[in-house]
KEVOTOR-101521 format. One record per atom (N, C-alpha, C): residue in one letter; x, y, z. Coordinates in steps of 0.2 Angstrom, whole numbers, plus 2048, in hexadecimal, padded with zeros to 3 digits. Example, Ala and Ser with C-alpha at 12.3 -4.5 7.8 and 13.67 -1.06 7.14 Angstrom:
<margus>
A8427E4827
A83E7EA827
A8427F0827
S8407F5823
S8447FB824
S840800827
</margus>
This chain:
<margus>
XC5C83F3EC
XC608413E6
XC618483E5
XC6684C3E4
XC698533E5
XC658543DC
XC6385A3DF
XC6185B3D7
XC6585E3D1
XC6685B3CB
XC6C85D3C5
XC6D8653C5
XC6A8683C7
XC6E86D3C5
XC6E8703CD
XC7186D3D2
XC728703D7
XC7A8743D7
XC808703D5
XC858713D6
XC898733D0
XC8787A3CF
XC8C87E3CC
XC9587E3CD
XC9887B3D2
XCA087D3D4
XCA487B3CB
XCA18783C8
XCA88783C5
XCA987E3C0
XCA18803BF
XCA28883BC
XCA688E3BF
XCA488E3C7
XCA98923CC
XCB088F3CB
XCB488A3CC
XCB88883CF
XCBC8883C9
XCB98873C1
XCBF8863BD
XCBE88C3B5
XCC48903B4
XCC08923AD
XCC18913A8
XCC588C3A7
XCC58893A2
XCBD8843A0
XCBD8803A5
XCB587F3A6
XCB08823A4
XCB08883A7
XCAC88D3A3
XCAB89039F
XCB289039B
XCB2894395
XCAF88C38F
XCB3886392
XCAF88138E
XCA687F38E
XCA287F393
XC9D87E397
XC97885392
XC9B88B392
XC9988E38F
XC96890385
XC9B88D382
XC9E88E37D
XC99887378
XC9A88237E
XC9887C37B
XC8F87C37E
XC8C87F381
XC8487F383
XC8388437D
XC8688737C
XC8488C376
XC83887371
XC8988636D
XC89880369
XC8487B369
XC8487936E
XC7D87236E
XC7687536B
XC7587936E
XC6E87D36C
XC6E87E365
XC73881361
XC7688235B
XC7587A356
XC76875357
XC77870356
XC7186C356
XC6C86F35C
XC6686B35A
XC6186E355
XC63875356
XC6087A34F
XC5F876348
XC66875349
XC69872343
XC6486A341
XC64867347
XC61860345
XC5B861342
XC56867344
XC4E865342
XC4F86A33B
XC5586C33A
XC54872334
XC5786C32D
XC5B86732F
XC5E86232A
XC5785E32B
XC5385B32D
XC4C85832C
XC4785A32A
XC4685E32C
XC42863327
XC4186431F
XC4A868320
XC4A86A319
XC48863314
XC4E85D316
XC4D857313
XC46855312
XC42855317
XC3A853313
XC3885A310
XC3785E311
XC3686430D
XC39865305
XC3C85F304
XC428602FE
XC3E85C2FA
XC408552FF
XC3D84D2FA
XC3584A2FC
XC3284E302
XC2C84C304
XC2D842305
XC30842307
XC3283B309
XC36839311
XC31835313
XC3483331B
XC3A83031B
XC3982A314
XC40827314
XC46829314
XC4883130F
XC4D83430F
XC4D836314
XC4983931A
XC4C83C320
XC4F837324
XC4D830323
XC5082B326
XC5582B326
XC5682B31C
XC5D829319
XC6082E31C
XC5F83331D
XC6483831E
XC69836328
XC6383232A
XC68832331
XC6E82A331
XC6982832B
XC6E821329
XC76822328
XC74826323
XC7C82731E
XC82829322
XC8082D328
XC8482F32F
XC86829334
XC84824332
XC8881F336
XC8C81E336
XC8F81C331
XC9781932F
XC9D81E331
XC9C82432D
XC9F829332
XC9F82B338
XC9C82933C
XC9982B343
XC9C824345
XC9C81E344
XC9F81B347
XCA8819346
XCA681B341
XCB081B341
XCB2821345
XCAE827344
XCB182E348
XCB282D34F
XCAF829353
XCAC82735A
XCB182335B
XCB481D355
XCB8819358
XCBE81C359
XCC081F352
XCC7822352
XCC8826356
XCC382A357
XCC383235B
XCC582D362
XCC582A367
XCC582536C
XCCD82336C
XCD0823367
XCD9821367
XCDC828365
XCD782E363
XCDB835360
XCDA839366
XCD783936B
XCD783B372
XCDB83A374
XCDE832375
XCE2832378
XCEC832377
XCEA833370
XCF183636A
XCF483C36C
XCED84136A
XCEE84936B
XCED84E36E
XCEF85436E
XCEC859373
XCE485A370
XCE2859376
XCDA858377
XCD885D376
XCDB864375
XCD886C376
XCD886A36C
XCDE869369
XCDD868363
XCD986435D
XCD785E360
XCD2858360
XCCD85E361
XCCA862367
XCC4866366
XCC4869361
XCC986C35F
XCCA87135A
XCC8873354
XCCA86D352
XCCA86934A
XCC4867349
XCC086334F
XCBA862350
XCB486534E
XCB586C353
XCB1873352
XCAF87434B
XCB5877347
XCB8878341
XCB487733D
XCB486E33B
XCB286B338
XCAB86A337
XCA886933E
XCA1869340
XC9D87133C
XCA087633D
XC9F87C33A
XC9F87C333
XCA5879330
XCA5879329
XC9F874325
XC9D87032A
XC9986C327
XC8F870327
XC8F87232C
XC8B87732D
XC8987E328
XC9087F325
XC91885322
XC8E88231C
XC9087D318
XC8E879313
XC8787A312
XC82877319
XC7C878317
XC7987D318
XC7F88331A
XC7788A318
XC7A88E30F
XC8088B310
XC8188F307
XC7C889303
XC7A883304
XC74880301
XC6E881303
XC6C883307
XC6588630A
XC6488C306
XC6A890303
XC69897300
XC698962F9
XC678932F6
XC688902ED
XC6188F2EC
XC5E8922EA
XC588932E6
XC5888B2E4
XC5B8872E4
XC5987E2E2
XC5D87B2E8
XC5E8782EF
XC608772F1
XC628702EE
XC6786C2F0
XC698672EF
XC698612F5
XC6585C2F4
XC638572F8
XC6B8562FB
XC6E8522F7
XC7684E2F7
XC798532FB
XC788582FC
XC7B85E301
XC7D85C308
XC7685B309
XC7185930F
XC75852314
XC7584C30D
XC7984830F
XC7F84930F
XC8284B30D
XC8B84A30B
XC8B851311
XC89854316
XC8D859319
XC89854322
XC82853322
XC8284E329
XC8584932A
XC87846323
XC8C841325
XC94842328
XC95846325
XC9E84B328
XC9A84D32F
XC9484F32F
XC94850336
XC9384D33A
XC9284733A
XC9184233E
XC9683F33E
XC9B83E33A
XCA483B33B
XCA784233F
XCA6846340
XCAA84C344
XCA684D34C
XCA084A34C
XC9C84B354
XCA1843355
XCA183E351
XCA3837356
XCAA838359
XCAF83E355
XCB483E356
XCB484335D
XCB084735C
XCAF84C363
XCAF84A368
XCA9845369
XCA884236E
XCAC841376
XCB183B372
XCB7839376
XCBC83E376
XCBD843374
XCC3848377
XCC184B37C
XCB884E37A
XCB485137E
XCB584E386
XCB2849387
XCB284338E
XCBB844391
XCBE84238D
XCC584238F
XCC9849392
XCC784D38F
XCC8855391
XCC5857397
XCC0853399
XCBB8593A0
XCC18583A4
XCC58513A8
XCC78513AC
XCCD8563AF
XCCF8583A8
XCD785C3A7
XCD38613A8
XCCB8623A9
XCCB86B3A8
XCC786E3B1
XCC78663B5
XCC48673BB
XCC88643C1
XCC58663C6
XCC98623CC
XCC685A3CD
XCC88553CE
XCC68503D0
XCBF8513D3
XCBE8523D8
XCB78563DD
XCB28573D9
XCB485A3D4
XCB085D3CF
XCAC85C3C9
XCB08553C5
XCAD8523C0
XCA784F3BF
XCA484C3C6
XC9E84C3C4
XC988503C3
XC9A8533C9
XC9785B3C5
XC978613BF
XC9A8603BE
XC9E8623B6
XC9C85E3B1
XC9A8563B2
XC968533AE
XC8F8523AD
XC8F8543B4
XC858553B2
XC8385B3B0
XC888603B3
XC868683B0
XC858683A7
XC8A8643A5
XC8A86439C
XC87862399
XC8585A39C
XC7F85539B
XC7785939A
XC7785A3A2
XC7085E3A2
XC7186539D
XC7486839C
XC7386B398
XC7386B391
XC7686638F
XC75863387
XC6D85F386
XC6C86038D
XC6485B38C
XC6086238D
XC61866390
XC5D86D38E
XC5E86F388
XC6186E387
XC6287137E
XC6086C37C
XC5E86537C
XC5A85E375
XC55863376
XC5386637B
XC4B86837C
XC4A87137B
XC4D87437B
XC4E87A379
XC4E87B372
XC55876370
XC5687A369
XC51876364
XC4D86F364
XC4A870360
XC44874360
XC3F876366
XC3B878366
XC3D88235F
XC41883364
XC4488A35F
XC46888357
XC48883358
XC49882350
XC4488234B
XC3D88034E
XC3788034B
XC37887348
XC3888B34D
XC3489234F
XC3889534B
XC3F89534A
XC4489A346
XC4489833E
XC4288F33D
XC3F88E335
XC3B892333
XC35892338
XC30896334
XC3289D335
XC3589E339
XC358A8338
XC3B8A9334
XC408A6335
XC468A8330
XC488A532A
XC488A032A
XC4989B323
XC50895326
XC5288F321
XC5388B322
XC5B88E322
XC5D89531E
XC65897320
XC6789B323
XC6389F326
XC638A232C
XC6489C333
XC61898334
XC60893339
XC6888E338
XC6A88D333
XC7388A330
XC76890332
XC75896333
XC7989A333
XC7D89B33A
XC7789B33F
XC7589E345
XC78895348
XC7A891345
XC7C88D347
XC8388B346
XC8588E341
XC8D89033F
XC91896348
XC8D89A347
XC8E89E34B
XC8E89A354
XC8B896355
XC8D89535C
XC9188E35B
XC9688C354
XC9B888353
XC9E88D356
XCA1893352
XCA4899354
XCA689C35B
XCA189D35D
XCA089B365
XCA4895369
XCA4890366
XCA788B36D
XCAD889369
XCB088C361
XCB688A35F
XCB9890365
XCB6897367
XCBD89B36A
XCBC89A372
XCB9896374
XCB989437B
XCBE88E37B
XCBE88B376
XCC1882377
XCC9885372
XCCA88B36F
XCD088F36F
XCD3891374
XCCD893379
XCD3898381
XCD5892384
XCD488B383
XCD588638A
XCDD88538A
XCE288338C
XCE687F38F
XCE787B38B
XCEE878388
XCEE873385
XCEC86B38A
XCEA868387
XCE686338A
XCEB85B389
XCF285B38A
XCF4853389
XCF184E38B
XCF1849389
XCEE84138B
XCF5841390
XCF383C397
XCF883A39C
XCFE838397
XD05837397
XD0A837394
XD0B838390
XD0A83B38C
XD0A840386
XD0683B381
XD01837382
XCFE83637C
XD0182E379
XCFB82B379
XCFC822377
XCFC82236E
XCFE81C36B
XCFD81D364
XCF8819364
XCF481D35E
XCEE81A35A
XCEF813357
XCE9811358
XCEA808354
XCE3803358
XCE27FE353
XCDE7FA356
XCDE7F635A
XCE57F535C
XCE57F0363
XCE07F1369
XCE27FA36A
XCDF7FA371
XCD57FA36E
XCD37FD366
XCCE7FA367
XCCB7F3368
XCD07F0366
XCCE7E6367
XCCC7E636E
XCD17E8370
XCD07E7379
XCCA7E737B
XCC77ED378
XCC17EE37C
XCBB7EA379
XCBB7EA372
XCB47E4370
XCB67DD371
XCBB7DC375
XCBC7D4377
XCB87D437F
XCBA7DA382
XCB67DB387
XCAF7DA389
XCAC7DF382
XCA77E0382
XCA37DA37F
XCA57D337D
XCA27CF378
XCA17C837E
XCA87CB382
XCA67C5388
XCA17C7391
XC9F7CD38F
XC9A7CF394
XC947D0391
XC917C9392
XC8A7C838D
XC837CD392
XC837D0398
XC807D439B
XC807DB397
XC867DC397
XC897E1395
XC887E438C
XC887DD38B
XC877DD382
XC7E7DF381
XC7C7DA386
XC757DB385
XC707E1387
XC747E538A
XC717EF38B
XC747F0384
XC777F0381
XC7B7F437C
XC757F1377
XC747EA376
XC6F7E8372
XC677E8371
XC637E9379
XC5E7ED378
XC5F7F4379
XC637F7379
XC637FE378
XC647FE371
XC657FC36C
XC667FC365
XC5F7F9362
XC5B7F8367
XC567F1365
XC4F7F9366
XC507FC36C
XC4C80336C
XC4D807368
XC52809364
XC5480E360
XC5280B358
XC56807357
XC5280334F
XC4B805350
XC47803354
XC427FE352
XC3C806354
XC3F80835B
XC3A80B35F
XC3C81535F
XC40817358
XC4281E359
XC41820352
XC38823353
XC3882734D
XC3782E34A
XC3B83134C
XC3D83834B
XC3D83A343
XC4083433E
XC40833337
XC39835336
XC35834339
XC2F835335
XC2A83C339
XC2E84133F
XC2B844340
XC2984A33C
XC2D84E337
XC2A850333
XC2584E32E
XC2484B32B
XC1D846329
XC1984732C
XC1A845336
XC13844339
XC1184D33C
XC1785033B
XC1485633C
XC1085B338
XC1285A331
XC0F85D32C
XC0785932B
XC09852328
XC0284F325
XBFD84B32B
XBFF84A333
XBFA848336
XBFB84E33A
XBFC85233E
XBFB857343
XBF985D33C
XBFB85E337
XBFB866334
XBFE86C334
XC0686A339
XC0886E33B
XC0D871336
XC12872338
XC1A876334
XC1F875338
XC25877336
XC2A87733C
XC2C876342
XC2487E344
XC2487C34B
XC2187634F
XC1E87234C
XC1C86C34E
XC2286834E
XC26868347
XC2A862348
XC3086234E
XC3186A350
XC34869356
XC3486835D
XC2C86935C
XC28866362
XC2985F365
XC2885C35F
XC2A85335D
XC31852360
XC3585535C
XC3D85735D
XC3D855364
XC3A859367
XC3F85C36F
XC3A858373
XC35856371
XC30851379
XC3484B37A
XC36847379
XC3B84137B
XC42844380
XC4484B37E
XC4884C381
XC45851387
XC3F853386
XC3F85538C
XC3B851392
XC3A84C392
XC37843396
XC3E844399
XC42840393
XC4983F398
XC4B84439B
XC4C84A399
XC4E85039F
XC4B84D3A6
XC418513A7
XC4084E3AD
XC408473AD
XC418413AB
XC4183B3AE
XC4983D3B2
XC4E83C3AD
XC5483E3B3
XC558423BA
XC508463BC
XC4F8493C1
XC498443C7
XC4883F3C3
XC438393C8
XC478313C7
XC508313C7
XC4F82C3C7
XC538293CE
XC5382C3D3
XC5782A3DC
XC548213DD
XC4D8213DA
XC4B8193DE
XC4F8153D9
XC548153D3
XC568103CF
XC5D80E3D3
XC5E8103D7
XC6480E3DB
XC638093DE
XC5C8073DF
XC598013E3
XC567FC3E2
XC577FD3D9
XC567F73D4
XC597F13D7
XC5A7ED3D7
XC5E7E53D5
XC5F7E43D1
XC587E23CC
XC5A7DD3C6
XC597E33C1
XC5F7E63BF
XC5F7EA3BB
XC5D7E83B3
XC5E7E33B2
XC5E7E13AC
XC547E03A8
XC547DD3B0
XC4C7DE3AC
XC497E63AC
XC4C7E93B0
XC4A7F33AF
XC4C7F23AA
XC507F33A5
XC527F53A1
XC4D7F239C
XC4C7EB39C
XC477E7398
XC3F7EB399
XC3E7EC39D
XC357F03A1
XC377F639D
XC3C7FD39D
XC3C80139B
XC3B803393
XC3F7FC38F
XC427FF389
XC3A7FC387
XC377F7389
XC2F7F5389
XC2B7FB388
XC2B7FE38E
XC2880438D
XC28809389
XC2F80B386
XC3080F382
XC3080E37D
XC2C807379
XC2A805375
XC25805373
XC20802378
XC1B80237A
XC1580C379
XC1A80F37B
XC1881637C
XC19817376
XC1E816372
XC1D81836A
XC19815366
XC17810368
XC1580C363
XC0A811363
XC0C81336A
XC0581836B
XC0481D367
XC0B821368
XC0D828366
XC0B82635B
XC0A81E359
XC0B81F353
XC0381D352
XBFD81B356
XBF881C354
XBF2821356
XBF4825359
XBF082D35D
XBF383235A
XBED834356
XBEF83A352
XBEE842355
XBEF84235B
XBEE84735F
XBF584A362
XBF5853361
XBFD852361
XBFD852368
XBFA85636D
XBFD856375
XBFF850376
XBF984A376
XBFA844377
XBFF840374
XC0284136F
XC0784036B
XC0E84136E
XC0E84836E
XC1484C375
XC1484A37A
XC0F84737D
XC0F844385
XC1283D384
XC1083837F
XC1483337F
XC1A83337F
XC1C83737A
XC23839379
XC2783B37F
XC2583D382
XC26840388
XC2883B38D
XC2283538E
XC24831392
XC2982D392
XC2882C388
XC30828387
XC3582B385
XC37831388
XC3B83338A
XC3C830390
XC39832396
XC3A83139C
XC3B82839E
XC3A822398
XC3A81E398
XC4281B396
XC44820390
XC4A81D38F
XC52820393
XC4E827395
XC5582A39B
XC558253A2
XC508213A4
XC4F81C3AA
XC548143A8
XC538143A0
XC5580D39E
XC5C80F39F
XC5F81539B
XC6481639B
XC678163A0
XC658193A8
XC6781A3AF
XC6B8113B0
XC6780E3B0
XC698053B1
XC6D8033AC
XC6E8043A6
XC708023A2
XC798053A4
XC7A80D3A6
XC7F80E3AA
XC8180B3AD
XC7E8093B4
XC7E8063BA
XC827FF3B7
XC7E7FA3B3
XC827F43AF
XC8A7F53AD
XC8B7FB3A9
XC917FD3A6
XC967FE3A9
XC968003AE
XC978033B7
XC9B7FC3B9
XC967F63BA
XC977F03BD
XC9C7EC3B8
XC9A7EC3B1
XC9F7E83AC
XCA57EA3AB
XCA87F03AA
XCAC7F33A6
XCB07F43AA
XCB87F13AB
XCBE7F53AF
XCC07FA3AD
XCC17FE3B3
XCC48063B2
XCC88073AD
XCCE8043AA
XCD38013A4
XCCE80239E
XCCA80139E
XCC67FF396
XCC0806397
XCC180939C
XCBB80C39B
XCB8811393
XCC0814392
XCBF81738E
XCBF816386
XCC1810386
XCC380D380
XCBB80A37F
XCB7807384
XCAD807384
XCAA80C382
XCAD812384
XCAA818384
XCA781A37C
XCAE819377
XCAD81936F
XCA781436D
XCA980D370
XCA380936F
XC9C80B373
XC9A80E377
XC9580F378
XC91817376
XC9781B375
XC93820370
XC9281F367
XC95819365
XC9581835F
XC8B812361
XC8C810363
XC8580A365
XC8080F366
XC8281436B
XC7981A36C
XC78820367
XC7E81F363
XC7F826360
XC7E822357
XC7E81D357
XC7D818352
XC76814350
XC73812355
XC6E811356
XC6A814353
XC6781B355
XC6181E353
XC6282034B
XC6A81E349
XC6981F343
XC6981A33E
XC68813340
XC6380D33C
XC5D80F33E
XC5B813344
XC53813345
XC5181933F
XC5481D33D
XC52820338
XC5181C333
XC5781832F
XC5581332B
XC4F81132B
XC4C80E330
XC49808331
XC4080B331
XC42812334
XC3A816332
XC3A81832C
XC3E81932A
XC3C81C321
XC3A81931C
XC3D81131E
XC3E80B31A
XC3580931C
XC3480A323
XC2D808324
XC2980D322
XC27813324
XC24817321
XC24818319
XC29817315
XC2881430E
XC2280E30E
XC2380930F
XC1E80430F
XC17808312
XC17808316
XC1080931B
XC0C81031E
XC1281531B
XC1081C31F
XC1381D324
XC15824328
XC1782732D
XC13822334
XC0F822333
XC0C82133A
XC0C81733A
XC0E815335
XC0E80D336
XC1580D337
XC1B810335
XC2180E337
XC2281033F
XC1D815342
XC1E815349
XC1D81034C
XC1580E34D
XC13809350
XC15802350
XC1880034C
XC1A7FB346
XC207FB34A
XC2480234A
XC2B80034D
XC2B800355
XC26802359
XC2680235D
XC237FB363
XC1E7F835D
XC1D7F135F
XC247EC35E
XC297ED358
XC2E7EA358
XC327EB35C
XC347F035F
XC377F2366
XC357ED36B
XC2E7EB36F
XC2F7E9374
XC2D7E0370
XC2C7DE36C
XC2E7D9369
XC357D536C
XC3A7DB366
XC3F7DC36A
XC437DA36F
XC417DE374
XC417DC37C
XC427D537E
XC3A7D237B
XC387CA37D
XC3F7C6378
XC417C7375
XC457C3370
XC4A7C2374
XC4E7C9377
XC567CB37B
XC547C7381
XC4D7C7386
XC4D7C538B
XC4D7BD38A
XC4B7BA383
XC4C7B2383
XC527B0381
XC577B337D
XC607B237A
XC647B537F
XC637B8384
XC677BB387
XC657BB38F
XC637B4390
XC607B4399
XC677B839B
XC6B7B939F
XC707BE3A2
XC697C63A4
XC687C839E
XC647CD39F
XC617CC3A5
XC5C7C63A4
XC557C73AA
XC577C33AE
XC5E7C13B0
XC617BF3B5
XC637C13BA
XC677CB3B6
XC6B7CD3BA
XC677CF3C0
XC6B7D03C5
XC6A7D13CB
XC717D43D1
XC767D93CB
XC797DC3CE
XC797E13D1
XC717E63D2
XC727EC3D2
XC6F7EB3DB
XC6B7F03DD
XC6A7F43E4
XC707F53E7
XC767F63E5
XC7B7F63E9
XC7B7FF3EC
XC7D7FE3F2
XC7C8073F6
XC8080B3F0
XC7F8123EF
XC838173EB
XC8581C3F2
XC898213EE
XC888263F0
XC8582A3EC
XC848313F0
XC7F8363E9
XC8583C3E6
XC8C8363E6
XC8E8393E0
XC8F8343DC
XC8F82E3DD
XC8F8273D9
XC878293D4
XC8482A3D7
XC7C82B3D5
XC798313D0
XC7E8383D1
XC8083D3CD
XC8283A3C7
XC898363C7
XC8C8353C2
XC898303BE
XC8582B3BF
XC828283BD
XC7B82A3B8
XC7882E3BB
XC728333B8
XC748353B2
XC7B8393B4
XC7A83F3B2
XC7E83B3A9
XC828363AB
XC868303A4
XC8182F3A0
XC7982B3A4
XC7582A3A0
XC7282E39D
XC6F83739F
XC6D83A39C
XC7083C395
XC7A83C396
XC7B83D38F
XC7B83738B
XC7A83238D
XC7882C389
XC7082E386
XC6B831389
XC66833385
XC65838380
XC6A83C383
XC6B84337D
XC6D841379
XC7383B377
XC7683A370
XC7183636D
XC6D83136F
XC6682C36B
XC6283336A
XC5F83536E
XC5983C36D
XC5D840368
XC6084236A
XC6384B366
XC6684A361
XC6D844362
XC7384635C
XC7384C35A
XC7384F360
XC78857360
XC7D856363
XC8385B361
XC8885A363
XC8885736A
XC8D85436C
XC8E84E371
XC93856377
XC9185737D
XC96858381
XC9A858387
</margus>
């Protein structure tokens, strides 16, 4: 397997590509600043794990409407202007919280009411984003183009938290909003120099027909239904980020810079796990890897919530990262096999609304446990539900541990493209930074 960042050509060969590629790595790093600085401040405010919970909660509905709609508005409008609005937006929402970072009393309701716009304005990015590479590259090229943006938005899950830590404590919570407005600024004038971007024949009308299509699809490929269901079943149960502030503060002792540490270890497992996954091509029964994985990623946290030692703690997290960029590799693979080319992109909404949705009932669901029981009981506690979990899908859903579609030969551009989709499937559950 060619290593992810072997093939630079679509930075050479397109500039538009590079004015976007550019613009929008800036941005993501930007983006994750932002994530551990809205975490932070939210327990720093209310001393309460729940509210950081609540706070990824309330971004749901937005976030799946923006995902949905955003998915028929790609294929409406000029995609350069879909980016546009997008940027904009996402900036204005950002701006919001550092003129309340800068008020001598900040205001909680802030906090909520401008993540939630942001979370309706990333679902809507999403699909213009995916929809645009093609316009902006050669054929030959898009898989490389996609892993270049991928792997780099996962260097950023793992960069920009760890600096976010570092720039709380050195600068403050609006200096760190600010410096995050400014690399919106950055990719609004790169996603300004491109080309107008039409949809093939100038653009389909919006409406919910063509989404019916697609969840009638999706409701009669119970293989298919059932990845989207233990992946929702990992994330509720088994994703507690909601309570990494808590455990960074009252069980490790730390500050910021701990909580970013937290932050970025899951995303750095999946990084290197994504660079070790060539033997999954020679899975078969893909369904049970996926069931063994999402086990393990469970399992791993359910550790990570009773060892109160931080290396050790960052080593699990670590692992289960590496555990759920593997799930996701097969879980691709399945997607790959279920979905005709016709619906691809109409699944796409629904599958970024599902990984991008998910981790934020798993915030719910930590806060609501760590209310009950403390930080380190909602870990283990959810982590044991996790592979629970598992046993429940593999007894309602034999199909899972039946399948036995996969070992089929790739090529290692088939293999590329498959990596490199999962990866950004892990970036949006670990990161929810912008999507690119």
């Amino acid at each position: 397997m060619a290593a992810l960042f072997s093939d630079i050509s679509p930075l050479r060969h397109s500039r538009d590509f590079r004015r976007l590629y550019s613009g929008q790595t800036i941005s993501a790093i930007g983006s994750q600043l932002t994530l551990v600085a809205v975490a932070y401040q939210t327990f720093h405010l209310t001393h309460s794990t729940f509210m950081v919970g609540l706070l990824g909660f309330v971004g749901l509905i937005p976030l799946l409407a923006g995902a949905l709609w955003g998915g028929t508005l790609a294929d409406a409008w000029d995609r350069k202007r879909v980016l546009t609005l997008t940027q904009c937006a996402m900036a204005t929402a950002v701006v919001g919280l550092a003129v309340n970072a800068a008020l001598d009393h900040p205001e909680v309701w802030v906090l909520f009411v401008c993540a939630a716009a942001s979370a309706g304005f990333q679902g809507m990015d999403w699909p213009a984003r995916r929809a645009a590479l093609p316009m902006l590259v050669a054929d030959g090229d898009i898989t490389a183009a996609v892993t270049l943006q991928t792997t780099t938005m996962g260097l950023a899950m793992v960069v920009g938290p760890a600096l976010g830590g570092v720039l709380i404590a050195r600068l403050g919570l609006t200096a760190v909003y600010l410096i995050d407005v400014g690399t919106f600024a950055v990719s609004l004038v790169a996603v300004v120099l491109l080309p107008r971007l039409l949809p093939s024949g100038g653009g389909t009308p919006m409406g919910l027909r063509s989404m019916t299509e697609g969840f009638r699809h999706l409701k009669g490929e119970r293989l298919l239904s059932a990845t989207y269901m233990i992946d929702l079943n990992a994330m509720i149960f088994g994703m507690p980020r909601a309570v990494f502030p808590a455990l960074a503060v009252h069980l490790y002792g730390g500050g910021a810079g701990v909580v970013g540490l937290l932050y970025a270890a899951p995303g750095a497992g999946a990084l290197v796990g994504s660079l070790f996954t060539g033997w999954t091509a020679r899975i078969r029964h893909q369904g049970r890897a996926i069931a063994a994985c999402v086990a393990i990623w469970g399992g791993t946290i359910a550790l990570f919530g009773i060892v109160p030692v931080l290396w050790i703690g960052l080593t699990l997290l670590v692992l289960a990262g590496a555990a759920d960029i593997i799930s996701a590799v097969f879980r691709q693979n399945v997607q790959q096999r279920a979905v005709p080319d016709h619906l691809q992109g109409r699944l796409s909404g629904t599958f970024f609304a599902v990984v991008a949705g998910g981790p934020r009932l798993g915030d719910l669901e930590t806060g609501v446990a760590a209310a009950i029981g403390g930080p380190e009981f909602a870990v283990w506690s959810g982590g044991l539900a996790c592979v629970v979990g598992v046993g429940v899908l593999l007894w309602r859903i034999p199909e899972l541990w039946a399948d036995d579609g996969g070992g089929q030969p790739r090529s290692e551009a088939d293999e590329s493209a498959i990596v490199t989709e999962a990866m950004g499937e892990t970036v949006v559950e670990l990161g929810e930074g912008e999507p690119l």
